[in-house]
C-alpha positions as CSV (number, residue, x, y, z in Angstrom):
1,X,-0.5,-9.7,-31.7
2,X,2.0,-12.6,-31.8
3,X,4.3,-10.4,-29.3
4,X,1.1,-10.5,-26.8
5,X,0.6,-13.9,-26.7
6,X,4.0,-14.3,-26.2
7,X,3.7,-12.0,-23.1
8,X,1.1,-13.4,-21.7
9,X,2.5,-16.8,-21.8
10,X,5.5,-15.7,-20.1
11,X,3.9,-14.8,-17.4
12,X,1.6,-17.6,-17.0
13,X,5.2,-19.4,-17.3
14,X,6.3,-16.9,-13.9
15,X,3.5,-18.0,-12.2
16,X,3.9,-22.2,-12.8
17,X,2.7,-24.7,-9.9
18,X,6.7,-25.0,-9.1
19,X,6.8,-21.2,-8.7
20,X,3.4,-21.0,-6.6
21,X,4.1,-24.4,-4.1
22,X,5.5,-21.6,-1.2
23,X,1.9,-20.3,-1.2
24,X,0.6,-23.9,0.5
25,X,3.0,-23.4,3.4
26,X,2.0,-19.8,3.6
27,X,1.7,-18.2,7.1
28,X,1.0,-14.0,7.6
29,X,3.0,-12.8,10.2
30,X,3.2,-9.0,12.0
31,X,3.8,-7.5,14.8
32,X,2.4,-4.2,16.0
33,X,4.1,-2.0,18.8
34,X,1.5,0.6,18.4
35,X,0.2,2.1,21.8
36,X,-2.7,3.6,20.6
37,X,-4.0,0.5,18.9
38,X,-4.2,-0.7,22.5
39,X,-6.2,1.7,23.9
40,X,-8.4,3.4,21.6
41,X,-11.9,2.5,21.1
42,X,-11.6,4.1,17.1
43,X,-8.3,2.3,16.2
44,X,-10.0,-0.8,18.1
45,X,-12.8,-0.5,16.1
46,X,-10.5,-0.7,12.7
47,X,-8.4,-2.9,13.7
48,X,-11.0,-5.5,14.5
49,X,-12.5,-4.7,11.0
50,X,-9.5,-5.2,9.4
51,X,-9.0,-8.4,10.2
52,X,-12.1,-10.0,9.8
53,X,-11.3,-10.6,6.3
54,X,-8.2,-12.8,7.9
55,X,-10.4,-14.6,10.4
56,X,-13.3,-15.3,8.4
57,X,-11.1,-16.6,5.7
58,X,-9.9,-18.9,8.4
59,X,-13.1,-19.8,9.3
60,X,-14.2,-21.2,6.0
61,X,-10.9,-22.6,5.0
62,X,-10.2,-20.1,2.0
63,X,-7.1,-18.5,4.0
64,X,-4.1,-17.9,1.5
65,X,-1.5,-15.6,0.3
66,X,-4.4,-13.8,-2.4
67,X,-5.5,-11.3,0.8
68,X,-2.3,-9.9,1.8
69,X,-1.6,-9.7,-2.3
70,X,-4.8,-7.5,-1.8
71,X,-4.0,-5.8,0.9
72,X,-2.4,-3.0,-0.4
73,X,-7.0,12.4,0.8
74,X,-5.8,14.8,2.8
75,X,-5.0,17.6,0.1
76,X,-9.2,18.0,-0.2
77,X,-9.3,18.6,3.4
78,X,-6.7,20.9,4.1
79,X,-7.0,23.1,1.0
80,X,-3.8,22.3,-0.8
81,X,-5.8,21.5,-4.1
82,X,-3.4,21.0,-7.2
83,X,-0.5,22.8,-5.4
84,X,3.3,21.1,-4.5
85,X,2.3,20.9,-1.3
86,X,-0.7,18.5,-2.3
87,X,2.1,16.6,-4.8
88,X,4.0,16.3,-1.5
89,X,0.9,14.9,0.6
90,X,0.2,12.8,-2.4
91,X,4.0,11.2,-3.1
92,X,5.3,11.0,0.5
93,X,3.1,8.2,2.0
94,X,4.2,6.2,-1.2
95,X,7.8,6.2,0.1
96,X,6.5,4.9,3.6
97,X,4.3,2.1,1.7
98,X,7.3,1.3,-0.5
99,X,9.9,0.6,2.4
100,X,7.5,-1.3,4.8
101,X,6.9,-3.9,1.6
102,X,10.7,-3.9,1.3
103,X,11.0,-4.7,4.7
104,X,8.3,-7.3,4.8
105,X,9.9,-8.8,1.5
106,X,12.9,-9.7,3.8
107,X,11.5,-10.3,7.1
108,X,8.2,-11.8,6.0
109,X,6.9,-9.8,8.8
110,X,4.9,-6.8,8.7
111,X,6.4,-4.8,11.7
112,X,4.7,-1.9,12.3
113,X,6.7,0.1,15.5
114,X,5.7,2.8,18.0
115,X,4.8,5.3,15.4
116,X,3.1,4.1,12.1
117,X,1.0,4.6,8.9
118,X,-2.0,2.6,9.8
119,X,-2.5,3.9,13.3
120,X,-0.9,7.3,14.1
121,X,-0.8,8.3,10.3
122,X,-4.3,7.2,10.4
123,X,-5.3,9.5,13.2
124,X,-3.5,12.4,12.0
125,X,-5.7,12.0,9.3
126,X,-9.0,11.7,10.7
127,X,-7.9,14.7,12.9
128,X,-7.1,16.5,9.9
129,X,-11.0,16.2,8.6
130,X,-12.8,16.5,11.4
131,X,-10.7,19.9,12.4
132,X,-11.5,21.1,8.3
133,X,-14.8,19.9,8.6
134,X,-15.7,22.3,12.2
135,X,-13.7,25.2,11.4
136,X,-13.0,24.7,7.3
137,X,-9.7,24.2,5.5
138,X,-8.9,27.6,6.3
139,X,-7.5,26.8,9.6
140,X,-4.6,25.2,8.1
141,X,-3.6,28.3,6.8
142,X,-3.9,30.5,9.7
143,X,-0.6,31.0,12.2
144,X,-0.6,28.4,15.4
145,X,0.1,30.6,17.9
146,X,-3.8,31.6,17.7
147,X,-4.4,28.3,18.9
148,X,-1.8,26.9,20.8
149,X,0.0,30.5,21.7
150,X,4.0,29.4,21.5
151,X,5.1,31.7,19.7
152,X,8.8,31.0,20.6
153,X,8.5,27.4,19.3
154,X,5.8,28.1,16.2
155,X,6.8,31.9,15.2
156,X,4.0,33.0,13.2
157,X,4.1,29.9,10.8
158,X,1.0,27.9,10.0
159,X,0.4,23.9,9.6
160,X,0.8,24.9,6.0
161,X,4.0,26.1,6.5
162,X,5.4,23.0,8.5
163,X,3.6,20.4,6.7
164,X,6.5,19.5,4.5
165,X,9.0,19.3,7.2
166,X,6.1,17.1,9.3
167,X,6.0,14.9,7.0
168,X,9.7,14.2,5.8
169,X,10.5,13.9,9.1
170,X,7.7,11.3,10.3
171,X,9.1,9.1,7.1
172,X,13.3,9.9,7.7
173,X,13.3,9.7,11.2
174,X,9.9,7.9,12.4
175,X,9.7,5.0,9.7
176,X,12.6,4.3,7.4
177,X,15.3,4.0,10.6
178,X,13.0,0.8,11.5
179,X,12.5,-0.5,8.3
180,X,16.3,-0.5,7.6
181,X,17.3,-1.8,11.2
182,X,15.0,-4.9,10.8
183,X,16.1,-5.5,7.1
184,X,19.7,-5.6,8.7
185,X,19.0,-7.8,11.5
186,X,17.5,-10.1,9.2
187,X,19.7,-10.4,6.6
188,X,22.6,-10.9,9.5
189,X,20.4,-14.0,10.8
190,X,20.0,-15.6,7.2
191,X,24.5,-15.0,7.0
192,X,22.8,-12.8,3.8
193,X,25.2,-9.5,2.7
194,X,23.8,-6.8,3.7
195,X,25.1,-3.8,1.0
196,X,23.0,-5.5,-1.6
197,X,20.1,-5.0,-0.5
198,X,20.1,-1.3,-1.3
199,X,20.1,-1.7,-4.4
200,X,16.7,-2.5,-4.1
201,X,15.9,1.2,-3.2
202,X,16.4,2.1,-7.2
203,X,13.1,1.6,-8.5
204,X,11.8,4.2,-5.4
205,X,14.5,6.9,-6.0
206,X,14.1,6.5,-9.9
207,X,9.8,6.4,-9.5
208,X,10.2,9.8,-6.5
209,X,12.9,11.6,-9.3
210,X,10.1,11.1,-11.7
211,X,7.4,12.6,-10.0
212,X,9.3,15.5,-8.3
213,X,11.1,16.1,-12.3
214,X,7.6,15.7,-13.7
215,X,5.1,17.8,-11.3
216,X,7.8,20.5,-10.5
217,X,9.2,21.4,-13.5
218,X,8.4,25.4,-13.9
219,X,7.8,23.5,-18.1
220,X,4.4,21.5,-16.4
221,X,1.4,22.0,-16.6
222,X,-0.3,19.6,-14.4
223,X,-0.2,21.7,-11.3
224,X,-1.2,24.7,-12.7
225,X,-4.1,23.5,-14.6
226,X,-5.7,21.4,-11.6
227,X,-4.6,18.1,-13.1
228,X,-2.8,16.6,-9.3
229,X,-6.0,14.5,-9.3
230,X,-5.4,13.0,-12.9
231,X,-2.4,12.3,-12.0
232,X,-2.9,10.5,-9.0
233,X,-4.6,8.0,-10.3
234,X,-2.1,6.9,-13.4
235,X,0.3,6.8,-10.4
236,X,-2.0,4.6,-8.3
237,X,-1.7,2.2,-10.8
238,X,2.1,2.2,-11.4
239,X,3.1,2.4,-7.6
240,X,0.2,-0.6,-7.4
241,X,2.1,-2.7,-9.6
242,X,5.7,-1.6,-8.1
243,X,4.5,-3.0,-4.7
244,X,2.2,-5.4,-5.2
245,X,5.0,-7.4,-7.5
246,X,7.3,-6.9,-4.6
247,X,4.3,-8.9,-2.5
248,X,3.9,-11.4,-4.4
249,X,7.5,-12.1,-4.8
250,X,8.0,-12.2,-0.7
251,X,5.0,-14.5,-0.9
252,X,6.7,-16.8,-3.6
253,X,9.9,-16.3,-2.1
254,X,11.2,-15.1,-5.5
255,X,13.8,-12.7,-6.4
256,X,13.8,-8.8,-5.6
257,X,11.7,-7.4,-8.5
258,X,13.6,-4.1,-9.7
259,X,11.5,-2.9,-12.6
260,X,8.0,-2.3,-14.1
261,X,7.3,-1.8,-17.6
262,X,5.0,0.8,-16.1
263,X,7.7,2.9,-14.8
264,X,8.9,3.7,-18.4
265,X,6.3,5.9,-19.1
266,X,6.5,8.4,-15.3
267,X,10.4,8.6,-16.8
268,X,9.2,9.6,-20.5
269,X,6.8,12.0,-18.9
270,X,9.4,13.2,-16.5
271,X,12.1,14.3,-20.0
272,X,8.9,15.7,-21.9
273,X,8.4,18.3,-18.9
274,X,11.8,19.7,-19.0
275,X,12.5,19.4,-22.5
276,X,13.4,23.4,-22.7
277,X,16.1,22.1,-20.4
278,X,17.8,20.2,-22.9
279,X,17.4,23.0,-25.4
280,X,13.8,21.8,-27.4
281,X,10.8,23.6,-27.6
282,X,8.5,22.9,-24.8
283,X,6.2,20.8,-25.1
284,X,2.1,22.5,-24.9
285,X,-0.4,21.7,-22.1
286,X,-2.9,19.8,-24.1
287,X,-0.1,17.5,-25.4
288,X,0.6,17.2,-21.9
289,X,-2.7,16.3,-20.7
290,X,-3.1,14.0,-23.8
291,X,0.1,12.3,-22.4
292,X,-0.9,11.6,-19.1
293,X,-4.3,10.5,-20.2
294,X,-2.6,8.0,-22.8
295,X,-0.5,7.1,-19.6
296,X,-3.5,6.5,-17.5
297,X,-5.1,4.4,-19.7
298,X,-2.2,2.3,-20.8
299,X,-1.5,1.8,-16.3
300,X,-4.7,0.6,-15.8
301,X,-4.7,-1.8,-18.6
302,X,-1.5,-3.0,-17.9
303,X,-2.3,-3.4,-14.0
304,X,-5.7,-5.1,-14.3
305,X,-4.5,-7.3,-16.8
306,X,-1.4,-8.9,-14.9
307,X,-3.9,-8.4,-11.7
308,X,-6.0,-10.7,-13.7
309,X,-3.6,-13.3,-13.9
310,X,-1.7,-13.3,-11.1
311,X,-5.2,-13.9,-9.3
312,X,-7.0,-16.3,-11.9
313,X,-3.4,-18.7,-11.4
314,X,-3.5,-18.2,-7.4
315,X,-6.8,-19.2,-7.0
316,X,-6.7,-22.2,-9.6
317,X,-3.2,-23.8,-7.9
318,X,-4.8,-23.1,-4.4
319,X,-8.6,-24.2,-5.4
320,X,-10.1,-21.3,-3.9
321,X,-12.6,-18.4,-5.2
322,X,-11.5,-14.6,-5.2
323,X,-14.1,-12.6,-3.1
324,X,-16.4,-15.4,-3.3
325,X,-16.5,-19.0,-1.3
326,X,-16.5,-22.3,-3.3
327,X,-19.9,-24.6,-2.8
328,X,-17.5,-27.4,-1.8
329,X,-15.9,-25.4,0.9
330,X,-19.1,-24.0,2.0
331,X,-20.7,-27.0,2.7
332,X,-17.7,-28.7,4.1
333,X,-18.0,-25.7,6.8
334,X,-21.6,-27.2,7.9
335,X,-20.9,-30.0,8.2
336,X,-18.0,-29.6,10.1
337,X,-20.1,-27.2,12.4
338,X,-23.0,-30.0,12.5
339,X,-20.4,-32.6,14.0
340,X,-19.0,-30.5,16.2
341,X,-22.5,-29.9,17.6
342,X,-22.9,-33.4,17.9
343,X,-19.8,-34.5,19.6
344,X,-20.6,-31.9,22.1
345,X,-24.3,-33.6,22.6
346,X,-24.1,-35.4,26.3
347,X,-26.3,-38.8,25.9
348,X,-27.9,-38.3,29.1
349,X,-31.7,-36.7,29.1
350,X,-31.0,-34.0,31.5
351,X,-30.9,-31.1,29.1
352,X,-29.0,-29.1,31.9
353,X,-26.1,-31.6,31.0
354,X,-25.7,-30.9,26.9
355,X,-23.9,-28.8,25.5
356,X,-20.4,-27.8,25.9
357,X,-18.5,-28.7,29.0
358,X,-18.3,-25.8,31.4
359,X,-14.6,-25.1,33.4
């Protein structure tokens, strides 16, 4: 129990006023290249959404680094179920999440280019739904040619077929060229090496390894008994904490974290699936299960209590609320709204002349 207490204090120690002052001088910063976002009445309509979070914190004066600390299925919809391909769907947008936090860790910018997650990923996926939810899942599975009749470009392969390929290439060629290229140009400004940095890329390839050595091992069950969703969500957690540490350590200005205590387990999992590999019995599937249940449970406890933390000492150095507005700041906002009205009150009678001024 000692050894807790211990741990606990140590992070409270990570997190002293000394550690947190950066988050006073705190400004977000992106930049969006995205056509679409510019001309669609949908993305319009989530983009506007999604900031009013930003702007209303704003508003009231509760604006700080906690939201973009916050800030961070299409397998259901096109019939992949607890298949590779639905491990693929599942693991590939991680690497495109990871990347872009990488590069915001060095740029303190979220750049998000001509092709991105949160717009054209965004309408693939909506696409995706509202195509399974006319003509079913099915549809993924049936050749293209019956729909778009090029059969010297799509041969007599489905979506299914190229889904893979579409997506390894939107991440190799659409997203991580940009990250990289921005991560350079950065560094070159700061007169920062730039080979170091990749070592950052570590706790990605060891965390991908994992999952690939873990779901694909002909030794798993997890596939094969239906368990991708139950997997999913220990991983939630562990890729949670992976990027939001890497957050709050841009935010902080800290150093590069390179390691989780969460990861440990996705390795220990990843050597109990191939253990006939190494020349030991394999292990059985309720063992398995047991495993990644034990795993589940031990992420989310971990996560929610350093999420606990990290958000209890933000929100006490910065004197703000999470989710909630503080009485002081509330009442500070009406009366700041009250004088404004009154400066903006003309002293003559005509009522035609109060108001603001008109240009």
């Amino acid at each position: 129990m000692s050894l807790v207490f211990k741990r606990i204090q140590a992070i409270q120690d990570s997190l002293s006023d000394d550690v947190l002052l950066p988050l006073k001088s705190y400004k977000y910063s992106s930049v969006d290249k995205s056509f679409i976002s510019r001309f669609a009445f949908g993305m319009w309509m989530y983009s506007t959404l999604d900031n009013v979070d930003g702007k209303q914190a704003r508003r009231t004066g509760t604006s700080s680094g906690l939201g973009e600390l916050f800030d961070l299925l299409e397998t259901a919809a096109m019939g992949f179920g607890s298949t590779q391909l639905g491990a693929y769907t599942a693991l590939v947008p991680c690497l495109a999440m990871y990347f872009s936090t990488w590069e915001t860790y060095h740029t303190h910018t979220l750049y998000l280019g001509y092709i991105n997650g949160p717009t054209e990923g965004l309408l693939v996926a909506i696409g995706i739904m509202i195509a399974s939810g006319i003509y079913g899942p099915q549809i993924w599975s049936r050749p293209i040619v019956e729909f778009l009749n090029y059969p010297q470009i799509f041969g007599n392969n489905s979506v299914k077929d190229l889904w893979i390929p579409f997506l390894l290439l939107s991440f190799f060629i659409g997203h991580l060229p940009g990250c990289v290229l921005n991560v350079i140009e950065a560094r070159r400004k700061q007169n920062l090496p730039v080979l170091p940095i990749f070592k950052e890329w570590v706790p990605m390839i060891v965390f991908t390894a994992s999952n690939i050595a873990w779901l694909f091992s002909p030794y798993s069950t997890i596939l094969a008994e239906g368990r991708l969703v139950l997997y999913c969500w220990a991983i939630t957690f562990v890729f949670g904490r992976m990027t939001t540490k890497i957050i709050l350590a841009h935010l902080l200005r800290q150093p590069f974290p390179y390691w989780t205590v969460l990861q440990t387990p996705l390795i220990g999992g990843a050597i109990l699936a191939n253990l006939p590999r190494f020349g030991l019995p394999m292990v059985s599937g309720w063992f398995e299960v047991l495993y990644l249940r034990a795993y589940l449970l031990f992420a989310f406890v971990a996560y929610m209590h350093w999420a606990f933390l990290v958000i209890n000492r933000i929100t006490t150095f910065l004197g703000i609320n999470c989710l909630t507005i503080r009485r002081d700041k509330s009442v500070a906002r009406d009366q700041a709204y009250l004088n404004f009205g009154e400066r903006t009150e003309s002293p003559s009678g005509d009522p035609t002349k109060r108001g603001l001024k008109s240009h």
